[in-house]
C-alpha positions in Angstrom: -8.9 -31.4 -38.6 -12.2 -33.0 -39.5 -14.4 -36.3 -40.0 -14.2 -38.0 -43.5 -17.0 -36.0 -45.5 -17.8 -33.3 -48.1 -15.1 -30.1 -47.5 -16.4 -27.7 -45.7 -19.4 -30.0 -43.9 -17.9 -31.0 -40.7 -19.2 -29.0 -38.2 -15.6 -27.9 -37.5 -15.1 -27.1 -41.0 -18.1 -24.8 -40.6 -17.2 -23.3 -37.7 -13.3 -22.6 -39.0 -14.2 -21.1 -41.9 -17.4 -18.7 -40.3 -17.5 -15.0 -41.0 -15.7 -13.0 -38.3 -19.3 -10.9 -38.6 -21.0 -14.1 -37.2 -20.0 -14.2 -33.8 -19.7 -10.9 -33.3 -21.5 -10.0 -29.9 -20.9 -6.0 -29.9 -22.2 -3.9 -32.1 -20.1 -0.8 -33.3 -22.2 1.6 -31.4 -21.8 -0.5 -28.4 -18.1 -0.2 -28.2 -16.5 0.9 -24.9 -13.8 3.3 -25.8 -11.2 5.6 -24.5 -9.6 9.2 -26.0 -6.0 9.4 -26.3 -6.5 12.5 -23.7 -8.1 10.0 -21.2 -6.0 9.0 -18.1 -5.3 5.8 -16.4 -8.1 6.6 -14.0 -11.0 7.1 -16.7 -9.8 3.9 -18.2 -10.1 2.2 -14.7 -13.5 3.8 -13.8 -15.0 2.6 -17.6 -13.2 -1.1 -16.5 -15.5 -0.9 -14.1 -18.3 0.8 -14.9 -18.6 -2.1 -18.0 -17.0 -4.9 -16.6 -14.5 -5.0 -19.4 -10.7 -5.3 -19.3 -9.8 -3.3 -22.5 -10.9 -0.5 -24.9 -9.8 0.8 -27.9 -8.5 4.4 -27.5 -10.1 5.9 -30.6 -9.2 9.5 -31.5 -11.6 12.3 -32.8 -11.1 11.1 -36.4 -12.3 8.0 -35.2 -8.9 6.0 -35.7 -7.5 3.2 -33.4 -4.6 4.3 -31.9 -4.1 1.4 -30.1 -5.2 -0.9 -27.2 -5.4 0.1 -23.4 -5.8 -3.3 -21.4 -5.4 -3.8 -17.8 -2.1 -5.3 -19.0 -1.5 -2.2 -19.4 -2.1 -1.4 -16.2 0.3 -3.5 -14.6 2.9 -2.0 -16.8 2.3 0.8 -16.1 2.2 0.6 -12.1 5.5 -1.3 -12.5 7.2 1.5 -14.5 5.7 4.0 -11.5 7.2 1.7 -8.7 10.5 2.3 -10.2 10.3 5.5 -11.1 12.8 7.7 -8.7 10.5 10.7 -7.8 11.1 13.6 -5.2 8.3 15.0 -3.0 8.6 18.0 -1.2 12.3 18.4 -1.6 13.1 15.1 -0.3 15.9 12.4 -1.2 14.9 11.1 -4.3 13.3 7.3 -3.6 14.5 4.7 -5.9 11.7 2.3 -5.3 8.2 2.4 -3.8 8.7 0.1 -0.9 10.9 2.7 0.7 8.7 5.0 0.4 6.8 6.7 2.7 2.6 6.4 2.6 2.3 9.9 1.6 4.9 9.6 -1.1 2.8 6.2 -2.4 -0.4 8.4 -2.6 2.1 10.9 -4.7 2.3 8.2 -7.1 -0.9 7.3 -7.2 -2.0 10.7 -8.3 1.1 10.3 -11.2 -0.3 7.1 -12.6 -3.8 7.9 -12.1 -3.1 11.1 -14.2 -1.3 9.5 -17.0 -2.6 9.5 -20.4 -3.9 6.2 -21.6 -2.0 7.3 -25.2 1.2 7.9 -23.8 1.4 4.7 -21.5 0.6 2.2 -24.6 3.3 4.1 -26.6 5.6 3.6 -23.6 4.5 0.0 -23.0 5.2 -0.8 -26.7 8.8 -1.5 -25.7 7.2 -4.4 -23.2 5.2 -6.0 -25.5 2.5 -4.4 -26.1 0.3 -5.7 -29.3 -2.4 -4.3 -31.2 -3.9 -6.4 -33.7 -6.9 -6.2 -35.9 -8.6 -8.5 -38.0 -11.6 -7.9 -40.9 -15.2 -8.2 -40.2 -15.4 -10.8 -43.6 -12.0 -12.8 -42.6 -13.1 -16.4 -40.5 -12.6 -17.8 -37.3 -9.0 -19.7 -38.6 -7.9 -16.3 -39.1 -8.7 -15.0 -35.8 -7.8 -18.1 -34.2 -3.8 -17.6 -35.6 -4.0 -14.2 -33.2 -5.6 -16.0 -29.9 -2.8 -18.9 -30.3 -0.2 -16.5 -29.7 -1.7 -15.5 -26.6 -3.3 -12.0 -27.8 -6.6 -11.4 -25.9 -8.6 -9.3 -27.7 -8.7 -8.2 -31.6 -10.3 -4.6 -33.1 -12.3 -5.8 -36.0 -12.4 -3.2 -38.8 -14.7 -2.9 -41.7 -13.7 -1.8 -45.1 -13.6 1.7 -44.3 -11.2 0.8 -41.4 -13.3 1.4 -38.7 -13.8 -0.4 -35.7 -16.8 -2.0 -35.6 -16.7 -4.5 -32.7 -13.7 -6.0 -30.3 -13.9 -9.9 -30.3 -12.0 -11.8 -27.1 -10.9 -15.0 -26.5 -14.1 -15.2 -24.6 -16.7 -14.2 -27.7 -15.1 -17.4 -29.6 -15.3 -19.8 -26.8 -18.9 -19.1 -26.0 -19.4 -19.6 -29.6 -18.1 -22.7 -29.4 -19.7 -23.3 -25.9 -23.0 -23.2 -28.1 -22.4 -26.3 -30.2 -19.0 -28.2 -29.0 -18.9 -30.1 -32.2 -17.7 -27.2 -33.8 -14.3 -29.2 -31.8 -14.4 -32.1 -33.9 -11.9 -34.9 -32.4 -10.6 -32.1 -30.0 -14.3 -32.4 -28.5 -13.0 -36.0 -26.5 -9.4 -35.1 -26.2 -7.9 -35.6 -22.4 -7.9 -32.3 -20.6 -4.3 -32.7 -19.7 -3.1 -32.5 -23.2 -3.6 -28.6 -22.6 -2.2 -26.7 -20.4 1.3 -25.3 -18.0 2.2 -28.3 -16.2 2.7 -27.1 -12.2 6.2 -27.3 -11.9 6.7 -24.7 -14.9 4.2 -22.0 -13.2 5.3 -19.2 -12.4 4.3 -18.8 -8.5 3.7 -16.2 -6.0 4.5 -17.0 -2.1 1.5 -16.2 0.5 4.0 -14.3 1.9 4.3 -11.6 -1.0 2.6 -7.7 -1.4 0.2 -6.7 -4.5 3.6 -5.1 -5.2 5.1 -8.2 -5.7 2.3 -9.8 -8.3 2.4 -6.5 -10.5 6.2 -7.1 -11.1 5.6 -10.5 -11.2 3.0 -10.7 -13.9 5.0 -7.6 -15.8 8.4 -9.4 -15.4 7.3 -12.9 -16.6 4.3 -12.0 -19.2 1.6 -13.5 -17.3 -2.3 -13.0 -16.5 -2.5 -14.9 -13.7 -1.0 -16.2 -10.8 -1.1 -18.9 -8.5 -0.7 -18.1 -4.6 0.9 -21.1 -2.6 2.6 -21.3 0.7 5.8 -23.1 1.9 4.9 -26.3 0.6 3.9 -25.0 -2.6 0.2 -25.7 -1.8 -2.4 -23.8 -3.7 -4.4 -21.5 -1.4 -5.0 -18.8 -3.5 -5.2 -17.7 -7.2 -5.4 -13.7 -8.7 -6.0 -12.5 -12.2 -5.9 -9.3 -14.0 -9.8 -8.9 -13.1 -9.3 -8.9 -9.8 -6.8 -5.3 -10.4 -10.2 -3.7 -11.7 -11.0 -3.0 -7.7 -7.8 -0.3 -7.7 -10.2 2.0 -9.0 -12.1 1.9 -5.8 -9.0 2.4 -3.4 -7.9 5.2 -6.0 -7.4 7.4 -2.9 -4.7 5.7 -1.9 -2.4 3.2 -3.8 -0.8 2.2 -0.9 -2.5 -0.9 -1.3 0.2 -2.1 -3.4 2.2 -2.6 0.1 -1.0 -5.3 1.5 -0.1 -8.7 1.9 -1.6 -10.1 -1.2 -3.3 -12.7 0.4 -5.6 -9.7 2.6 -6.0 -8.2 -1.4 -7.2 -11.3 -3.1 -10.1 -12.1 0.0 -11.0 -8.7 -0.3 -11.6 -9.1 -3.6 -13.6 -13.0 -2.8 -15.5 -11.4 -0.4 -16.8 -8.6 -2.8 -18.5 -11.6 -5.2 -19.4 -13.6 -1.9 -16.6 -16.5 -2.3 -13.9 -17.7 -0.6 -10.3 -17.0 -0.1 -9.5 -20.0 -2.0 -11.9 -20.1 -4.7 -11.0 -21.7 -7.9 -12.5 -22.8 -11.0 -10.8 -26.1 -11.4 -11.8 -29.8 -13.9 -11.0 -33.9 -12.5 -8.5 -35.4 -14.3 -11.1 -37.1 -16.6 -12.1 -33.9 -17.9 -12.1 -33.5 -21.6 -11.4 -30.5 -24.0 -15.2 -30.4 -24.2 -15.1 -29.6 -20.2 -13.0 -27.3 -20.5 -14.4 -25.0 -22.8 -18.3 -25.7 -20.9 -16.7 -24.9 -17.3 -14.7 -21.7 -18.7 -17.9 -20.6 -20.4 -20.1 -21.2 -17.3 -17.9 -19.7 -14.8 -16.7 -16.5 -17.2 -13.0 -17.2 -16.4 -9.9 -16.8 -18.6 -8.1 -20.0 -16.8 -8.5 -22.9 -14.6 -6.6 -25.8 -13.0 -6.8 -29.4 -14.0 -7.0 -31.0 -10.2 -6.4 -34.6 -9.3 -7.9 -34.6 -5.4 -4.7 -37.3 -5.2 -1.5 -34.8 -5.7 -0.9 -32.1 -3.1 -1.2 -29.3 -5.7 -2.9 -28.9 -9.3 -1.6 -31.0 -11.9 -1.5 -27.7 -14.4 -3.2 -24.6 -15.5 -5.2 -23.9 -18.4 -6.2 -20.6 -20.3 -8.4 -19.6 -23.2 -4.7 -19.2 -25.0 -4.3 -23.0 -24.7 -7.3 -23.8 -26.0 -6.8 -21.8 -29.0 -3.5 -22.8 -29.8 -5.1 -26.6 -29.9 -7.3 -25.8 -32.0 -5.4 -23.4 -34.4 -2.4 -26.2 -34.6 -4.8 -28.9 -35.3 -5.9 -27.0 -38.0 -2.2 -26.9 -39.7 -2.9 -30.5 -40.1 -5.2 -29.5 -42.7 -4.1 -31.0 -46.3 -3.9 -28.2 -48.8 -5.6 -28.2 -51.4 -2.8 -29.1 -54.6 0.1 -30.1 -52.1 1.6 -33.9 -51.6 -0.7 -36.0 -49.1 
């Protein structure tokens, strides 16, 4: 990766090889953290309250135990829905669309009392990663996490404690600041990222909340595109928009809503419309895609050509990293055969 030139002058030389400590944004006394003793709905609330969608859970000893993410979340709620409970002596109910709306506010109150600790220990089986990475390691090294589609990273110093989280999103504004940092990537077709259409996984306008929690649980996915019977794009939700449960907390019965009355609930909250998304022309480059996800403070968009019926794919943060991180294993080493 890399104009001809002195090693290490390239501007995407540079940028591969700076300090993890560089681009850090928070500072360690700026960290948004949870207790092990803190429930789902204190992790929720600080969602929230800081516009975040993690935080470390750090115990009194001040050691990581882990990551609670609103991936997390949707775990979590799925492992509820199936959950057989019994309320009041009644049959036991295998599955929260049978139940009744006062045995879905029952299960509210179970998730929203559940230990942030003890749901990433039981997620664990699902998935569920925590990764660090040291303040003096580089960019490359932090860019081998993001292409496997981890979001977020704990960065440690040498006494092991965190000191700052870095996202997907602190390295593409980085990168947002001076896009030569891409180097060849910079003018590469947008399309060369990317889920082409046909291999996204889809959610019906005709499906509940319920549906998109098992559905982004089931199939590992943050986001989800909402089309109709002709597999038209009329909608799109993310893990964000699951941030607003907190302020329904009364009653999760929500997860029963058509999804489509969810999701303009949610547009209507930040003044847009029901089918609002973030999307780049066929022409766009790798360049535009970083500038547009920077701008609009998204994790994803869709590469639309106004000639096709529906998007021509979907691209993430993840994507972008993993172009970058596997151009960078076209790097020469130094001593091997050219």
């Amino acid at each position: 990766m890399g104009a001809a030139g002195t090693k290490g002058d390239t501007p995407e030389e540079k940028f591969l090889n700076t300090k993890i400590s560089t681009i850090m944004t928070v500072e360690k006394k700026d960290v948004v953290s949870l207790s092990p003793n803190d429930t789902c709905e204190d992790a929720l609330r600080l969602f929230q309250e800081h516009n975040v969608l993690s935080a470390p859970i750090i115990d009194d000893n001040g050691v990581c135990q882990g990551f609670f993410a609103m991936d997390d979340v949707i775990i979590s709620l799925d492992r509820i829905s199936k959950k057989a409970i019994n309320v009041d002596g009644n049959t036991e109910s295998p599955h929260i669309r049978s139940d009744q709306a006062r045995e879905l506010e029952h299960r509210a109150r179970i998730f929203l009392n559940h230990k942030v600790k003890e749901a990433i220990d039981a997620n664990r089986s699902s998935g569920n990663m925590f990764l660090g990475i040291r303040s003096d390691q580089t960019v490359k090294d932090a860019l081998l996490l993001f292409a496997t589609g981890v979001q977020r990273i704990a960065v440690f110093n040498s006494r092991k404690e965190i000191i700052s989280i870095l996202s997907q999103s602190t390295l593409l504004r980085y990168l947002a600041e001076d896009t030569k940092r891409l180097g060849a990537l910079e003018n590469e077709p947008a399309s060369s990222l990317g889920i082409p259409w046909k291999r996204l996984v889809k959610l019906t306008d005709r499906a509940l909340v319920l549906d998109a929690v098992e559905t982004m649980h089931e199939r590992s996915v943050y986001s989800l595109p909402i089309v109709n019977s002709e597999e038209k794009l009329i909608a799109h939700i993310s893990m964000s928009d699951f941030k607003r449960l907190y302020l329904t907390r009364e009653s999760l019965g929500r997860l029963l809503e058509p999804i489509l009355k969810f999701i303009q609930e949610n547009r209507e909250a930040n003044q847009k419309p029901l089918n609002h998304i973030v999307a780049v022309a066929p022409t766009a480059t790798v360049k535009d895609v970083v500038l547009t996800l920077v701008a609009h403070h998204v994790h994803q968009l869709y590469l639309v050509d106004t000639t096709q019926p529906h998007p021509t794919s979907l691209i993430s943060m993840t994507n972008v990293c993993h172009k970058i991180f596997s151009n960078t294993r076209k790097e020469v080493l130094p001593g091997a055969p050219k």
